[in-house]
N, C-alpha and C positions, 0 to 999 in steps of 0.2 A: 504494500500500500504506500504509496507517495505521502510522506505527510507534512509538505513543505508548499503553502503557499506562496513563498517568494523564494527568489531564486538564490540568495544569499542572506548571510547578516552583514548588518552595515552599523557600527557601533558608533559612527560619526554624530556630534551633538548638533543640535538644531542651531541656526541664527535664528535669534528672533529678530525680525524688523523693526523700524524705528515707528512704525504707527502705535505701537504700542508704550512708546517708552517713558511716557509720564505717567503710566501704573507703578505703584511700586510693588515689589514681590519680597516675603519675606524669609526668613532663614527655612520655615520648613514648605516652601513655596517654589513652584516651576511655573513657565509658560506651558500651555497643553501642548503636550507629543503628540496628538492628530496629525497637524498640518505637516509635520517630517514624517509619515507612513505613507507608504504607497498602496492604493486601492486593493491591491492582493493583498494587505498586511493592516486589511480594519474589516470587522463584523459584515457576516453575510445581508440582501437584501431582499426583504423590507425591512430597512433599522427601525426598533421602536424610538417611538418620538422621543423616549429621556434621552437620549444622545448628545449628547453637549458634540458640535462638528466644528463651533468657532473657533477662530484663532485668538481672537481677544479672550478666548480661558485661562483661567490661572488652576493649577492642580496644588493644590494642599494636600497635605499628609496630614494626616486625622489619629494616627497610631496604627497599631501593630495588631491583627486579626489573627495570626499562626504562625509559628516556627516550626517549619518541617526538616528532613532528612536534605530535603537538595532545595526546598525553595523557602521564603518566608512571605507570608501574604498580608500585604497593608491595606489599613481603609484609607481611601482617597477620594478628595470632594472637588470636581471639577466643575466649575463654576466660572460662568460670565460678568465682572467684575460692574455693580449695580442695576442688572437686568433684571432683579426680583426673584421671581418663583416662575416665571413662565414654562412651559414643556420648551427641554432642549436648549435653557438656560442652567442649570444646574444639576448636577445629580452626584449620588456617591456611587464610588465604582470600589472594586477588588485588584488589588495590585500584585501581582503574583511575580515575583524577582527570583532568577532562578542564578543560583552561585556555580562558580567555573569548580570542574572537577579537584580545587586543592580547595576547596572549601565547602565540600557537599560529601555528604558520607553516602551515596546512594549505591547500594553494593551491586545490585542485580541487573543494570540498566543493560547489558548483552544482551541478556536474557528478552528484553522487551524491545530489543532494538534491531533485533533477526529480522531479515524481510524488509527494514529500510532502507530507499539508496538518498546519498547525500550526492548535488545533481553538482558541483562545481569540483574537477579534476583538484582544484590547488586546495579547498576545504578539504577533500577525502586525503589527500598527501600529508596536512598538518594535521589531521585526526589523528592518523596513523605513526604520524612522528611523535605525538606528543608534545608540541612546541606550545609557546602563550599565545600564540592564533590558534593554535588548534584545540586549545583549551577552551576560547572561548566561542571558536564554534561548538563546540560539545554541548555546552550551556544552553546554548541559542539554538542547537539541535531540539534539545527538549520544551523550551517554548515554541516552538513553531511546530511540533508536535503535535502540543495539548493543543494550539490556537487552533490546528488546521482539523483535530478530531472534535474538538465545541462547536465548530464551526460547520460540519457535516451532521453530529446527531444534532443541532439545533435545525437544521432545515430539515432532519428527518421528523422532527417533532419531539425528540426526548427532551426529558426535564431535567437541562443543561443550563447552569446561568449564560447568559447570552454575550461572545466575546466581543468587544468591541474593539479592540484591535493588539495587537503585537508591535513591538518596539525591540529589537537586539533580545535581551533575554527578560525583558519583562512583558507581559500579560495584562492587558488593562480587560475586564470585565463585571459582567450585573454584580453587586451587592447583594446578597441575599441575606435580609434580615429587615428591621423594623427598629427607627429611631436609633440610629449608630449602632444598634446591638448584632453581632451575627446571631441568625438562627443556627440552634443546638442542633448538632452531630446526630443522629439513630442512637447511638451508643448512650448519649447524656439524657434521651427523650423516657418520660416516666407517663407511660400509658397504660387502660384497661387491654383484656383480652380482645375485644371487638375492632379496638383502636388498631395495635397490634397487628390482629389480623388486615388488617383494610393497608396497610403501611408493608404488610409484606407482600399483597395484594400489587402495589404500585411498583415493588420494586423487579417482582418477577415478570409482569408488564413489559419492564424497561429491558430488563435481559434479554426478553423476546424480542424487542427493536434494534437490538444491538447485533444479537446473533442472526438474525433478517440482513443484517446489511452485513455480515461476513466479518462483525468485531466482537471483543469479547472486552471489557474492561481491564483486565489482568491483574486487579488488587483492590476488589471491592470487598468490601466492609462495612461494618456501622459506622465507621471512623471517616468516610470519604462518602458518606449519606446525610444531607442537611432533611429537619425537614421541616418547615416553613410553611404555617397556616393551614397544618393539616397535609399538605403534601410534599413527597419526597424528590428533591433535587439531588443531581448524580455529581462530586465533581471531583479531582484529584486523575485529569485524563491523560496523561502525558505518558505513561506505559499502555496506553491500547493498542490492540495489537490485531492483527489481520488473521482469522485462524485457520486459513487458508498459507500464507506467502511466509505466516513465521511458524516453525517449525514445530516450535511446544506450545500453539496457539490453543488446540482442544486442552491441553492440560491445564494452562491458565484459565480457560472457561471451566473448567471441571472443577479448581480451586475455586474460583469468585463461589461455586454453588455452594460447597460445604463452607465457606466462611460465613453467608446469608444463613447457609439453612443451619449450621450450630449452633448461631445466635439467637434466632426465633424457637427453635427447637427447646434451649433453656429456658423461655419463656415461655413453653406449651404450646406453641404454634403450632400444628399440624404440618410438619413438612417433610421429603425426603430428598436429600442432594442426588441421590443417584437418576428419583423419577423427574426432577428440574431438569437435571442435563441432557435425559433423554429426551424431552421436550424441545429443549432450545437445540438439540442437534436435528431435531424434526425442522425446528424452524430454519434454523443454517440451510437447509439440502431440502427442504419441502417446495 
């Protein structure tokens, strides 16, 4: 599976122009990275209207949402500098910064990276070498990954926050939560059996949309499951994998089930990992 909207990274910083330069911008303050991305390298269309596209934005850093293995994800509030409240004047987004291989302890990414081709001769040379280019394409491999897999199940209809664009190895996408708060993990959420069931309900749903289009997640959990006003949002995509073109693709699919289905199963869910995979291999090859 190609999972590369654009054809390179390009880590070069924006000029900002001088229209703007009686804004002042503060220590935890940028001009918006929109206008420096290239239309392959911002959310697919129809964008919804909170899309902030102007250039007179300024992105704020709001704090720090997660510290993961290879990325850490910030709240970011991009916003047109006293345009109000209007749609597509403000909004907060999800910043997902993914650190160069001497600062990510991400062990298995081979593993998930079987089956991709990196499309530029001189990036596949300095991957291989291990040089500080090829370091940080490595990085920038894995954002343009996830971008380019939110950006497929989102037109296929999954319940994917919606990415609004890629920048070198950061991620700009939807917020999902309520009044600066993220919405709580699977794992954190404290529900009845009925709840429960309707939420595993949603999530084997989603499996079946994923194995339909020939992917499999490769390290779903309740830990990479938001769920947000009753419904479950999928996200942490930057290991999906093709299970077809990568090689341990059905095994990965085969894990995601027992990891869903042990968890429900403590909670008295009625489920079986074995009868799930057989289903979604229906769905894969049906």
């Amino acid at each position: 599976m190609n999972t590369h909207p654009s054809a390179s990274f390009d880590a070069s910083p924006f000029d900002i122009t001088l229209a703007f330069a009686d804004t002042e911008i503060g220590e935890n303050q940028r001009w918006s990275t929109w206008p420096s991305t290239m239309p392959t390298e911002r959310g697919p269309l129809p964008r919804p209207e909170w899309v902030v596209t102007s250039a007179a934005a300024v992105d704020t850093e709001l704090g720090i949402l997660k510290t993961g293995k290879e990325a850490d994800v910030f709240l970011i509030e991009r916003a047109v500098p006293g345009a109000g409240s209007r749609p597509g004047t403000s909004t907060l987004l999800a910043a997902k910064r993914y650190r160069d291989s001497d600062h990510r302890s991400f062990q298995r990414s081979s593993v998930y990276a079987e089956g991709r081709r990196t499309r530029r001769t001189r990036d596949a040379r300095a991957l291989a070498k291990k040089s500080a280019h090829g370091r940080a394409v490595a990085a920038a491999e894995w954002s343009f990954a996830e971008f380019a897999a939110l950006s497929r199940m989102h037109e296929l209809g999954a319940p994917v926050p919606y990415p609004v664009q890629v920048d070198g190895t950061e991620i700009l996408m939807e917020f999902i939560g309520d009044d600066r708060v993220a919405a709580p993990r699977l794992a954190q959420v404290r529900a009845d059996a009925r709840e429960l069931a309707g939420l595993f309900d949603q999530i084997v749903e989603t499996m079946h949309l994923f194995a339909a289009a020939g992917l499999a997640h490769g390290d779903l959990s309740p830990y990479n499951l938001l769920v947000h006003r009753g419904r479950v949002r999928v996200i942490d995509l930057p290991q999906i994998v093709d299970t077809v073109s990568n090689p341990q693709g059905f095994d990965l699919l085969h894990r995601d089930c027992v990891n869903i289905c042990d968890w429900f199963a403590r909670r008295r869910v009625a489920c079986d990992a074995e009868d799930l995979f057989a289903a979604l291999m229906t769905s894969a090859f049906g």
